[in-house]
Structures are given as C-alpha cells and as structure tokens.
C-alpha positions in Angstrom: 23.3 -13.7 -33.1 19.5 -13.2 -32.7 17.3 -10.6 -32.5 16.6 -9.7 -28.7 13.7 -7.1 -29.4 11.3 -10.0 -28.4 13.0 -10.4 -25.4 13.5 -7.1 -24.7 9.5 -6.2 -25.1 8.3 -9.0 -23.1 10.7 -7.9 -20.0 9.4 -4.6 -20.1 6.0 -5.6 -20.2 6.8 -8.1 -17.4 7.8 -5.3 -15.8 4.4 -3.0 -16.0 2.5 -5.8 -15.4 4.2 -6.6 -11.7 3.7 -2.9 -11.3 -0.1 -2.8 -12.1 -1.1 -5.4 -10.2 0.4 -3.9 -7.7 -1.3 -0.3 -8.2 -4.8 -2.3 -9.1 -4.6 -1.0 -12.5 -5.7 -2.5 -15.6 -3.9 -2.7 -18.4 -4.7 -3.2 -22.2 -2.9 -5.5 -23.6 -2.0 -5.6 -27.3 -4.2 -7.8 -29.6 -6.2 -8.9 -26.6 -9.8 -8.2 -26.0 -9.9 -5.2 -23.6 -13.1 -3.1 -22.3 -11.9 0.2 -20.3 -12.9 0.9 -17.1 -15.7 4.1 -17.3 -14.5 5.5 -13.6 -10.8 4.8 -13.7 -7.5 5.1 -15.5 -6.0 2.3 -17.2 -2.7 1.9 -18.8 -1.9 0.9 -22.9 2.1 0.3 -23.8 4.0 0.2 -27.0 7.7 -0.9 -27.0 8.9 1.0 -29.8 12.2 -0.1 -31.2 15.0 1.8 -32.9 18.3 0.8 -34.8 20.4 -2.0 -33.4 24.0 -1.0 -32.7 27.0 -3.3 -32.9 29.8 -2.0 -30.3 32.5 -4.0 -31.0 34.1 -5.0 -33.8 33.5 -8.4 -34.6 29.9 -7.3 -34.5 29.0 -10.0 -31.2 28.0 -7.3 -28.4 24.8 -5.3 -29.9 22.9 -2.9 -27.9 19.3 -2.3 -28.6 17.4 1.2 -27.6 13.7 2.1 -28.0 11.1 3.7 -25.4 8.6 2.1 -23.6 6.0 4.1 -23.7 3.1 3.5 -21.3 -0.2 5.8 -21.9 -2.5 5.8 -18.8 -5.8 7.0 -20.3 -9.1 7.8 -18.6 -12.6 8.9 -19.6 -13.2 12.1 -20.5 -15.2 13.9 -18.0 -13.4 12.5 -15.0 -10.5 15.2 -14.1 -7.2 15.1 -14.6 -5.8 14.5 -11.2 -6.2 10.5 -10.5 -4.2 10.0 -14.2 -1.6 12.5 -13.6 -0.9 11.2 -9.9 -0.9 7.1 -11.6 1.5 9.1 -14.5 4.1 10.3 -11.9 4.0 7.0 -10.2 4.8 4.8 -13.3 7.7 7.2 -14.0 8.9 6.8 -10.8 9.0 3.1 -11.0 11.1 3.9 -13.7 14.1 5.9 -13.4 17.1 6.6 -14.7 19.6 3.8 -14.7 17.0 1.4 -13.3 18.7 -2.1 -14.2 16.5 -5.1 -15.5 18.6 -8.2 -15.8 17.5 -11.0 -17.4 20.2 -13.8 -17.7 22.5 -12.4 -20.0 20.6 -9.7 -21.4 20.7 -6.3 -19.5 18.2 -3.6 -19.5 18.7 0.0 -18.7 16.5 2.9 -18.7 18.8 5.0 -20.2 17.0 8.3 -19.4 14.6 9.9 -17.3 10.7 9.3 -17.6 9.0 12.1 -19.6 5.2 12.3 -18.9 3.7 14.2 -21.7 0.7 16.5 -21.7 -2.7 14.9 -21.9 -4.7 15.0 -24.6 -8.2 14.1 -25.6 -8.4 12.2 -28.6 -11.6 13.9 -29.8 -14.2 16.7 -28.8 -17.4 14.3 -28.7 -18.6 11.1 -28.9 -21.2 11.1 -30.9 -24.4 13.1 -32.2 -26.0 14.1 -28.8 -22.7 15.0 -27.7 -22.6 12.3 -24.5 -18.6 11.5 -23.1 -19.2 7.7 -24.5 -15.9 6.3 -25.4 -13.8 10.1 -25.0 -10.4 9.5 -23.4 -8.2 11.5 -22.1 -4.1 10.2 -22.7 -0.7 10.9 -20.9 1.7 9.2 -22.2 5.1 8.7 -20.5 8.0 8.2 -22.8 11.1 5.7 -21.2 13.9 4.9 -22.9 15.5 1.7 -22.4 19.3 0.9 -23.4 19.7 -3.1 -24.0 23.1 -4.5 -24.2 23.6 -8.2 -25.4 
C-alpha cells in the first residue's frame, strides 16, 4: 500500500490556497521564490506528519495524523489586529470534523483550531534598529485525521 502523506499535504494545501484567494492573501509557498508583502499579513504552512497507524489487522486500512499548521505573519510595526482577525478566520474555515474527501482518501480535522500567541522572531533588524524584515507570527495548529 503506498504512502498517502503526499496526498494528504497537497489536499491540505489545495485547501488553503482556495481559501486565500478567496481572502486576497498571499501565501508563501515552500521552496518557491516568495517576497512578503511590507503592509499586510501573509500566510506560510507546514504539513507536519506523525506515525502512520494500521487499524485492522491485515494492516490494509491505515490512518495518517499530523497538523497543518498555517502561520499568518506580518511586519513588525503594523499591530496586531488585521493578523489576529485573518488567524480566527483560517481557523474557522477549519473546524472540527470538517470532512475533505478526495476519491478514496478521507480527511478529517480531527480537532479544533488552536491559534497560538504571536511572536516576533527578533527584537531588530539591523544596526540602526529600522523594522526591515521583523515579523510578527501566529501560528494556528490543525490536526487532520486521514483514513485510507
């Protein structure tokens, strides 16, 4: 039987990308050329993977978990309120028990969304001490349940 974490990544980033599109929010992809935005948020995601699970005996029905966890980030300097407001919408978009069939793989979030407390990811930029490339992150945690 193969390996579905493929799969599984690429609907969940199918998924983010219908739902950025439709918020007008850019998205950086992974391993693809990406310059932020300096006056808005844009989102980052990492499918992150954990053990496989055989729930049957003859080891042929597996089910795959891992979060999906989608940071929206924003340049330091420009509040906190237009990332926590896109943070509380991407969770929403992804609830509990939200299904995500794909032929005859099925996707569940398998718990609700956490968003996380932001966080800069340094005090300055550089000598003069100028926002440059500061951020500030949320990230939201989902975990997704895949049975094959």
């Amino acid at each position: 039987m193969a390996d579905q974490s493929l799969r599984i990544a690429e609907l969940l980033e199918q998924q983010v990308a219908v739902f950025a599109k439709g918020q007008g929010v850019l998205v950086a992809w992974e391993n693809i050329p990406f310059t932020p935005p300096q006056d808005k948020p844009y989102l980052r995601l990492f499918v992150l993977p954990a053990a496989t699970q055989s729930i049957d005996l003859e080891a042929q029905a597996q089910t795959y978990r891992g979060i999906l966890q989608v940071n929206v980030v924003a340049m330091a300097g420009n509040g906190v309120s237009e990332s926590r407001s896109l943070a509380k919408i991407i969770a929403d978009e992804f609830p509990e028990g939200k299904h995500l069939p794909d032929a005859d793989l099925s996707v569940y979030i398998s718990s609700p969304p956490t968003i996380h407390p932001g966080m800069q990811d340094r005090a300055s930029s550089g000598p003069t001490g100028g926002s440059g490339s500061i951020s500030y992150t949320i990230p939201i945690s989902i975990s997704y349940r895949a049975d094959y």
